[in-house]
Biotite code that builds the C-alpha atoms (Angstrom):
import biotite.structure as struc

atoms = struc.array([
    struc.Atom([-1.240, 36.428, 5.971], chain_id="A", res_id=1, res_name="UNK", atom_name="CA", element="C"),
    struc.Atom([-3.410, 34.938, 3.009], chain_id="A", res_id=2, res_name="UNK", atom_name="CA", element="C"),
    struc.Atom([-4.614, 37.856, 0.324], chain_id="A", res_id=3, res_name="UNK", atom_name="CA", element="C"),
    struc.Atom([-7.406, 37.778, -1.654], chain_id="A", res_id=4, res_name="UNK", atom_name="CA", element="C"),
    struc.Atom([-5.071, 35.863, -4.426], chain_id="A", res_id=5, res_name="UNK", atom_name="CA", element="C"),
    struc.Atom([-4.243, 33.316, -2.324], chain_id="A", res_id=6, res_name="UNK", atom_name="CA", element="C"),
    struc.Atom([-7.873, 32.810, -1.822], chain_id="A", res_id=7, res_name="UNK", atom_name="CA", element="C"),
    struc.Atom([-8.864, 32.795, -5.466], chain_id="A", res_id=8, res_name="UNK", atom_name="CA", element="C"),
    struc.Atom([-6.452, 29.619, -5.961], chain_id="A", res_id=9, res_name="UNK", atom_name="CA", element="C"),
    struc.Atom([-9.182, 27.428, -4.268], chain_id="A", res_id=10, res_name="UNK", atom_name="CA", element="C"),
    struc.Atom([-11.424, 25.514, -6.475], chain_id="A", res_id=11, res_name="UNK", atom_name="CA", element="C"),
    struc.Atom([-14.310, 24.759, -3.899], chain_id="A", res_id=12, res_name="UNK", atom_name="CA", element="C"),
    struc.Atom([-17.314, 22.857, -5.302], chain_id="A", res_id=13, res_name="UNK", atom_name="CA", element="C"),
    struc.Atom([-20.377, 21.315, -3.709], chain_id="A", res_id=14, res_name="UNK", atom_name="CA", element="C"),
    struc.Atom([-20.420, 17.514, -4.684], chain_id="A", res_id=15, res_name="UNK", atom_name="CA", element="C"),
    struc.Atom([-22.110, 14.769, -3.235], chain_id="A", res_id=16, res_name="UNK", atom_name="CA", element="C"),
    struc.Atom([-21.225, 11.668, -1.922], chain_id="A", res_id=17, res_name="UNK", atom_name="CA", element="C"),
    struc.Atom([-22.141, 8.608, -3.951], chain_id="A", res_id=18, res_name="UNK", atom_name="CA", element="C"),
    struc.Atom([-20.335, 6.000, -2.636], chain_id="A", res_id=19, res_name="UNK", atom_name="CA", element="C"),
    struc.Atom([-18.333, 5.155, 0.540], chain_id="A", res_id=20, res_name="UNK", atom_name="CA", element="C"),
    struc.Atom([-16.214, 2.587, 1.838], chain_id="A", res_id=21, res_name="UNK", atom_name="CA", element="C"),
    struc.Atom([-13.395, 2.239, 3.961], chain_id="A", res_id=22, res_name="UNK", atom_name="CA", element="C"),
    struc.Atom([-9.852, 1.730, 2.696], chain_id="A", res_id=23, res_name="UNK", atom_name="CA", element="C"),
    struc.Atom([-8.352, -1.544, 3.752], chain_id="A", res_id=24, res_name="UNK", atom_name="CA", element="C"),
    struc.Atom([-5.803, -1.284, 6.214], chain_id="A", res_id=25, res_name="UNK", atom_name="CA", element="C"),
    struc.Atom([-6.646, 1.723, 7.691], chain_id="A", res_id=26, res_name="UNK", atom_name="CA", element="C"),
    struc.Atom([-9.115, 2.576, 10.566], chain_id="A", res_id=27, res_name="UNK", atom_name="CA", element="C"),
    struc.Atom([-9.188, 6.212, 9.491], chain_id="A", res_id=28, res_name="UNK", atom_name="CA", element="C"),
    struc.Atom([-9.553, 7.070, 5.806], chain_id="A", res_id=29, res_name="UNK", atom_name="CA", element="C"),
    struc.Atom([-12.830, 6.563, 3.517], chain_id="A", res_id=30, res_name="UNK", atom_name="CA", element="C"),
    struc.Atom([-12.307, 6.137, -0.045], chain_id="A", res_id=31, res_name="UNK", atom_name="CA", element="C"),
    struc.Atom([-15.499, 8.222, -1.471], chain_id="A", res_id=32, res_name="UNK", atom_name="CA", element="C"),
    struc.Atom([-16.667, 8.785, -4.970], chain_id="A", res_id=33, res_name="UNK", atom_name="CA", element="C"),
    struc.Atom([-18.441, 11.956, -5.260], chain_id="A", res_id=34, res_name="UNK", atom_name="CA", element="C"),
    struc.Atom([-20.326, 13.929, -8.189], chain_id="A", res_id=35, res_name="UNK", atom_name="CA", element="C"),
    struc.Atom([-18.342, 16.872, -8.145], chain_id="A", res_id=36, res_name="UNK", atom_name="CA", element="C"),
    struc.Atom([-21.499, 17.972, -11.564], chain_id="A", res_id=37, res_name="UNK", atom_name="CA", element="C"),
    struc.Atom([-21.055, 17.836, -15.243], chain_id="A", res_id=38, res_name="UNK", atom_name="CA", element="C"),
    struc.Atom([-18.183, 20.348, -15.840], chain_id="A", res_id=39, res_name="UNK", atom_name="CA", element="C"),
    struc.Atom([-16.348, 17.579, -13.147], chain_id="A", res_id=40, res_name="UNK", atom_name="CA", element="C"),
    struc.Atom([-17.611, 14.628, -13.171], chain_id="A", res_id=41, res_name="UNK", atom_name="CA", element="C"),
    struc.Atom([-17.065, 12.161, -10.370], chain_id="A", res_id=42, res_name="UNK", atom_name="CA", element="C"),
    struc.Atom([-13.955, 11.682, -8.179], chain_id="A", res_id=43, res_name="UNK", atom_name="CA", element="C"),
    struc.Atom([-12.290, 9.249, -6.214], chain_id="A", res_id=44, res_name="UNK", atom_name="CA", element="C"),
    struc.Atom([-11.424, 11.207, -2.791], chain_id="A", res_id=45, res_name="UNK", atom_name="CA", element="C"),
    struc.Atom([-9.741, 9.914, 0.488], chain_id="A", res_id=46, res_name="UNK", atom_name="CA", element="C"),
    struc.Atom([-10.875, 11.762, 3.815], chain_id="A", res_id=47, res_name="UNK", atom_name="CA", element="C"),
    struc.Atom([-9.893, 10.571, 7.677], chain_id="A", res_id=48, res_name="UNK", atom_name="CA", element="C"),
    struc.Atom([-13.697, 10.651, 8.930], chain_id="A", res_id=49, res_name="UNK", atom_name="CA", element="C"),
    struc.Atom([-13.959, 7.159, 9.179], chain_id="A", res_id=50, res_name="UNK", atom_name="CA", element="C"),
    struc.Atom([-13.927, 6.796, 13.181], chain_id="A", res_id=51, res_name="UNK", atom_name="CA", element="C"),
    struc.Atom([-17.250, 9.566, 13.179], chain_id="A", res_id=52, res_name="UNK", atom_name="CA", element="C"),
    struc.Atom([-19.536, 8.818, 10.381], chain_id="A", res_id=53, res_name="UNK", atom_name="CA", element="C"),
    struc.Atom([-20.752, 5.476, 8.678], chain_id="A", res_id=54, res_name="UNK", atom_name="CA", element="C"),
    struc.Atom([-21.152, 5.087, 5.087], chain_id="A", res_id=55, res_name="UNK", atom_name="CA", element="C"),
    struc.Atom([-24.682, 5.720, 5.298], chain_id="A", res_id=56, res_name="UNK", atom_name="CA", element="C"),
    struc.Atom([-24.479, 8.727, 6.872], chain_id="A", res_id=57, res_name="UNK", atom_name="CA", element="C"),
    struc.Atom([-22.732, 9.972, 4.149], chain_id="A", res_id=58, res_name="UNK", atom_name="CA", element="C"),
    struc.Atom([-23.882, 8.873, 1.033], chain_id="A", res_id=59, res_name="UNK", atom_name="CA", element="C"),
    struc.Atom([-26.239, 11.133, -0.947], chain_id="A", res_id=60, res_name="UNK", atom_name="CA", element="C"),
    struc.Atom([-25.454, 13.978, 1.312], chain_id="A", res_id=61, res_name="UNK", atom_name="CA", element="C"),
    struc.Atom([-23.558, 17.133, -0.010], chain_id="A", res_id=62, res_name="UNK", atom_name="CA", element="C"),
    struc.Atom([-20.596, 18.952, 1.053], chain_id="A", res_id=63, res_name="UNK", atom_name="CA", element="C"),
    struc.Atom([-17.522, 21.224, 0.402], chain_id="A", res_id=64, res_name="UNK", atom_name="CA", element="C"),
    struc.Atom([-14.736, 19.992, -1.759], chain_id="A", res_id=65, res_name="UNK", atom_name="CA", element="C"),
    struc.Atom([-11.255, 21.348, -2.430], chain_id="A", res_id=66, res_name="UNK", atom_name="CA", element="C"),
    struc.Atom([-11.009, 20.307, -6.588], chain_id="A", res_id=67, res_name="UNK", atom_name="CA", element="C"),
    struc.Atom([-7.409, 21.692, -7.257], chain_id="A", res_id=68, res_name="UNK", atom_name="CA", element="C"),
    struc.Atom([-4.954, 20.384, -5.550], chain_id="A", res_id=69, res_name="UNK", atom_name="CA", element="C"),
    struc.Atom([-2.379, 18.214, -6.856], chain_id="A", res_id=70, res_name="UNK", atom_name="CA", element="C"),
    struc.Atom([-3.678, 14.708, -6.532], chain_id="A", res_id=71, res_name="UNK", atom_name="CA", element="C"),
    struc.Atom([-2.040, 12.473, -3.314], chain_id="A", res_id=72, res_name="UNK", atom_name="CA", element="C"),
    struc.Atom([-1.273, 9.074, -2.690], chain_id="A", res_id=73, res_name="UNK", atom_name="CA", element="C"),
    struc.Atom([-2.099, 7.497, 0.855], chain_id="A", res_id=74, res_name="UNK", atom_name="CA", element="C"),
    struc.Atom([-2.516, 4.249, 1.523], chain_id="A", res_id=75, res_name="UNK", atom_name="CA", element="C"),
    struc.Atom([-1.536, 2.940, -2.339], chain_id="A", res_id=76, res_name="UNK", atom_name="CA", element="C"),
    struc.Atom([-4.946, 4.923, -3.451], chain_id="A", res_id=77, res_name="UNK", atom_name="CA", element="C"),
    struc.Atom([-4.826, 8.259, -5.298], chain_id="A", res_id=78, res_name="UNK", atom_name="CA", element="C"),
    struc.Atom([-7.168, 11.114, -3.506], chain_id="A", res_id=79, res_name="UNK", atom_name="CA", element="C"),
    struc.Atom([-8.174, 13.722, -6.085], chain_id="A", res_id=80, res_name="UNK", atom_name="CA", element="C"),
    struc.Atom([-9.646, 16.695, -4.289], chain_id="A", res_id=81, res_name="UNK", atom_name="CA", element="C"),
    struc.Atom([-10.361, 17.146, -0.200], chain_id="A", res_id=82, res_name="UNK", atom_name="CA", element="C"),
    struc.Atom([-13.363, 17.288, 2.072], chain_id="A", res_id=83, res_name="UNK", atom_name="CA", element="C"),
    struc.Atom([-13.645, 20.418, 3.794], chain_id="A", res_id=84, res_name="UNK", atom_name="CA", element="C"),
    struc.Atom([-14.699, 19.771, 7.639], chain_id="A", res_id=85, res_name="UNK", atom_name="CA", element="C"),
    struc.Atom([-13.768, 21.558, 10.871], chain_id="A", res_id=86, res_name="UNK", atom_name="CA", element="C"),
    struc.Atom([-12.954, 20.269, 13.884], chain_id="A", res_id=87, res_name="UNK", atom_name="CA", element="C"),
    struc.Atom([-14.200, 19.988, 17.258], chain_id="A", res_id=88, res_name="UNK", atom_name="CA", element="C"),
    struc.Atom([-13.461, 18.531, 20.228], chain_id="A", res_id=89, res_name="UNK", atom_name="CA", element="C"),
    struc.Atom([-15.587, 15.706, 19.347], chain_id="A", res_id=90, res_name="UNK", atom_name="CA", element="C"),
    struc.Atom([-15.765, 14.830, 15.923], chain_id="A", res_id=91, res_name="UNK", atom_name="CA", element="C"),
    struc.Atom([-15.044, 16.664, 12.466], chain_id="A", res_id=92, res_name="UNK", atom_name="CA", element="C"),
    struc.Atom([-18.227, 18.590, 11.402], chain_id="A", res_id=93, res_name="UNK", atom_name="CA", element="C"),
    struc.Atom([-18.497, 18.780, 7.601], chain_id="A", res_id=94, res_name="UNK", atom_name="CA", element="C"),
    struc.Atom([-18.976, 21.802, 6.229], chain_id="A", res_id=95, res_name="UNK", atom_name="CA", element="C"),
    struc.Atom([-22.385, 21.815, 4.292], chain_id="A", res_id=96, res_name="UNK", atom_name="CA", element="C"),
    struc.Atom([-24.692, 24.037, 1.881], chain_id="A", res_id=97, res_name="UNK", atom_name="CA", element="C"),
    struc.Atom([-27.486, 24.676, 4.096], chain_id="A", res_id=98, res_name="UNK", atom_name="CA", element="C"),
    struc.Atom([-29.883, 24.056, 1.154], chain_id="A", res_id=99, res_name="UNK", atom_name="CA", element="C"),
    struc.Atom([-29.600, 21.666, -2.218], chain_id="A", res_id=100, res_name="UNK", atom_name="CA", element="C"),
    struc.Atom([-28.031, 22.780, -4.812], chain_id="A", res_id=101, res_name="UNK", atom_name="CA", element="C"),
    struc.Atom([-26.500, 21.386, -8.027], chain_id="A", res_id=102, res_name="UNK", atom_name="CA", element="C"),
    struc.Atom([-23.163, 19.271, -7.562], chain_id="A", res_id=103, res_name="UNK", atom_name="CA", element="C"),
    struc.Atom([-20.600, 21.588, -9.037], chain_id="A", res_id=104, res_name="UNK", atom_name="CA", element="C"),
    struc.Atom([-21.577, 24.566, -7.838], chain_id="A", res_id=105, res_name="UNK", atom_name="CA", element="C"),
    struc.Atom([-18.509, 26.808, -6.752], chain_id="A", res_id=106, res_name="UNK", atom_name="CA", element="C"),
    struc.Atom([-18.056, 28.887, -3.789], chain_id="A", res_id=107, res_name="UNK", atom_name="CA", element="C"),
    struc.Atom([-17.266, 32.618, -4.563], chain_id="A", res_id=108, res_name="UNK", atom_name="CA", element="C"),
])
């Protein structure tokens, strides 16, 4: 079991997409840039959505980040952060503010 501790570990921001394109050599990962807001700034981030949404779909849209982790390698990039999605039996569903807010914000 997870307490409230564990929990408070988690740096989750809103940020938004500003750029996305696919990582060469891989059919899964995007390599995304997104504006994570001034106390940030923009990060390079690697997610496995590329098989169930298109660049377009993505850029300029908002979305839940994970801004503490240790940064990872895949693929010879560096991913600083993660997208936060769910699955289902489909396609990951990304998990979303349901209104605009500024990039940065953090989930409490």
């Amino acid at each position: 079991m997870a307490t409230i501790d564990d929990l408070q570990k988690l740096d989750i921001r809103i940020g938004t997409f500003l750029s996305v394109e696919p990582v060469e050599g891989s059919e899964k990962l995007y390599k995304e840039i997104v504006d994570l807001g001034p106390e940030i700034g923009e990060r390079q981030i690697l997610s496995g959505i590329q098989k169930h949404f298109t660049p377009e779909e993505l850029v300029g849209r908002q979305a839940l980040f994970i801004v503490n982790l240790d940064p990872r390698q895949m693929m010879g990039l560096e991913s600083n952060g993660m997208l936060l999605a769910t699955d289902n039996e489909e396609a990951p569903v990304l998990l979303v503010p349901d209104k605009q807010v500024p990039n940065g914000s953090s989930i409490h």
